[in-house]
N, C-alpha and C positions, 0 to 999 in steps of 0.2 A: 504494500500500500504506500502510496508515495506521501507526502508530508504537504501538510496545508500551507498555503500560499498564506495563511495568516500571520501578523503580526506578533511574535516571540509570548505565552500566555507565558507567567511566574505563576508556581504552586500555591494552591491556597493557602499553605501557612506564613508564605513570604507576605500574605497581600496586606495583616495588620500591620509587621514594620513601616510597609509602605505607606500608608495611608497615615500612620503616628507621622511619620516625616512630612507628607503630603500636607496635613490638620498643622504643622509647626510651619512652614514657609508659609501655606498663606495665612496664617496668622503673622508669621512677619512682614511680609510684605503688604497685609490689610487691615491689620490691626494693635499692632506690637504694643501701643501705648496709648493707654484709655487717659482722655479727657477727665482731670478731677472734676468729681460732681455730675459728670452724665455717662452716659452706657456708649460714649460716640470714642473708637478708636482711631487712633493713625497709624500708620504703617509704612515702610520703605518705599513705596510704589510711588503715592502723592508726593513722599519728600525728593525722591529720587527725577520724578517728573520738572522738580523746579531745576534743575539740572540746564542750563540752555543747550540745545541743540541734540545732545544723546541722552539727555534722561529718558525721555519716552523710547527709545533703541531698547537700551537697558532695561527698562520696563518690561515691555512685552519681550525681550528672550528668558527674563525671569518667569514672568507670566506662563510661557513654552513649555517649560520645565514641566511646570503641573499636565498639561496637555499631552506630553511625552510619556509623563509615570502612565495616565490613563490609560493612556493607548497601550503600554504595556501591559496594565491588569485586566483590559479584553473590555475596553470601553465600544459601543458600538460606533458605525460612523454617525448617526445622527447626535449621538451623547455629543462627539466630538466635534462635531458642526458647531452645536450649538454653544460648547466653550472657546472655540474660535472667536464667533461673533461676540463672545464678550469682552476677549483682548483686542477686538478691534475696535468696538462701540470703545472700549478704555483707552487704547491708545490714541483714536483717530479726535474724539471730542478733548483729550487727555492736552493734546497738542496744540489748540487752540489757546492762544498767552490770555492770563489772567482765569476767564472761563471756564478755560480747563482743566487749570492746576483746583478752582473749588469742585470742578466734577471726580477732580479724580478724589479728591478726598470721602467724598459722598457713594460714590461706582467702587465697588470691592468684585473686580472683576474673579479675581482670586479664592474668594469664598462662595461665590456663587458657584463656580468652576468645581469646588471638592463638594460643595452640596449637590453637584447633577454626577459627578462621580460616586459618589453615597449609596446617590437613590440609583445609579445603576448596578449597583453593588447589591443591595438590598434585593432588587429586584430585576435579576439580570431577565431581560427580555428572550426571543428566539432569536435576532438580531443577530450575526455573526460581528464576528470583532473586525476592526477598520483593517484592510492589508498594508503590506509596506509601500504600496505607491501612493494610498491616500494618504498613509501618514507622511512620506516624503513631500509629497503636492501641498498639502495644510503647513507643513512647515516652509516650504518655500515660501509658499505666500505672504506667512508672517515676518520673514526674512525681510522679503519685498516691501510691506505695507512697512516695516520697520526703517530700512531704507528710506524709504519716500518720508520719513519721520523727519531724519536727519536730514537731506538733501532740501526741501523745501524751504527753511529758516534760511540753510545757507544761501539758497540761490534768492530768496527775499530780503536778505541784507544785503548780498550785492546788488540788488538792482536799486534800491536806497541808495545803498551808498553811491551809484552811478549818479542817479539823479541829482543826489544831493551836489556832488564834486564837478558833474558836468564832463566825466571824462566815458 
């Protein structure tokens, strides 16, 4: 019998380590340090996003991370879609100055991500697991939208600064 084109499955007793690791980043990353006097955290993500120009890079390959463990504990593709579109909704509104350094503090894109990893957990569907081209393609992508994170500031200060200098 030949070997499934799926995605590398870890045995069931590896998957609590996992997920204890999984439960501690993005609690670093979304919540590390609760606001005295309310239940509202911060995390690496937001401060890391004030960063000009590669905080939000940084961001979403942190973000990856979770999305990657997923897909190796046999997250389906749609599970995996869907935490996609949350490092994007985080990173893409995340990058907008001012705006989106308060979105990002508000968007725990991170937590949402191990909560739909949970509930796939909990309740693995019939769904097969993502194979290794959608996982390759989903992370290209985020690669890419990451790029275009960095490149954009750059190429809009220089066209500033042209204007402004006249050269």
């Amino acid at each position: 019998m030949s070997e499934s084109p799926q995605f590398s499955m870890i045995e069931p007793d590896a998957k609590a380590p996992s997920l204890k690791r999984l439960r501690q980043m993005s609690r670093l990353l979304d919540s590390m340090i609760t606001i005295p006097g309310t239940k509202v955290g911060i995390g690496l993500d937001p401060l890391i996003g004030l960063i000009p120009i590669g905080g939000d890079f940084l961001g979403i390959m942190l973000s990856s991370y979770i999305i990657l463990e997923a897909a190796r504990l046999g997250a389906s593709r749609a599970t995996l879609g869907r935490m996609v579109l949350n490092v994007i909704i985080d990173g893409l509104v995340g990058a907008v100055p001012v705006l989106g350094d308060f979105f990002d503090f508000a968007w725990t894109a991170n937590t949402h991500n191990l909560r739909l990893l949970e509930e796939h957990l909990k309740f693995p569907s019939q769904k097969r697991s993502a194979d290794r081209w959608f996982i390759f393609a989903v992370f290209v992508g985020l690669l890419l939208i990451a790029i275009v994170l960095v490149a954009l500031p750059v190429i809009l200060i220089r066209i500033l600064l042209n204007a402004f200098t006249g050269t």
